[in-house]
C-alpha positions, 0 to 999 in steps of 0.5 A: 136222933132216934128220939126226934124220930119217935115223936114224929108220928105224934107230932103228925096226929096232932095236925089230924083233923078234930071232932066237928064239936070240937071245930065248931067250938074253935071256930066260933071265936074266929067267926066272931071276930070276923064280925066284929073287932073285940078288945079290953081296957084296964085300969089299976092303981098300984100301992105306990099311988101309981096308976097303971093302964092296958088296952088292947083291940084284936082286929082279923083279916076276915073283919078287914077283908069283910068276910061274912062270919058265917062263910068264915065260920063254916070253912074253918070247921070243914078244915079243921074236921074235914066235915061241915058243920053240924048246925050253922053259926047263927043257931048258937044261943051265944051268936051276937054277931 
């Protein structure tokens, strides 16, 4: 019990709000899909001869509901960090939307 106790307030630091840097990096992905589904396709032959498949699409809610990637973007970093964003999403030289 007292270890459970210990851990308590290192637990409750990890559910602190982050650096707007770090929000920025995490909420770029969620704001990307949020303009458009990604997915994969893979393809592979086994030693066997047998031939193998995966694909797998990630669709948010943000995409179904049509949120703009930019509003979704800019209220992730405020609830990560409790700031807004140092620099809108659409200046990001990777931002293909």
């Amino acid at each position: 019990m007292r270890r459970a106790l210990l851990l308590l307030p290192l637990l409750a630091a990890a559910c602190g709000p982050v650096t707007v840097e770090q929000a920025e990096r995490q909420c770029f992905e969620r704001a990307r899909l949020a303009a458009a589904p990604r997915g994969s396709v893979g393809v592979g032959v086994g030693s066997g001869g047998q031939v193998g498949g995966t694909f797998e699409v990630t669709v948010s809610s943000d995409y179904i509901t049509g949120r703009d990637p930019s509003a979704v973007y800019e209220s992730c970093v405020y609830q990560k960090s409790g700031q807004p964003p140092s620099r809108p999403l659409y200046s990001f030289p990777d931002w293909k939307g």
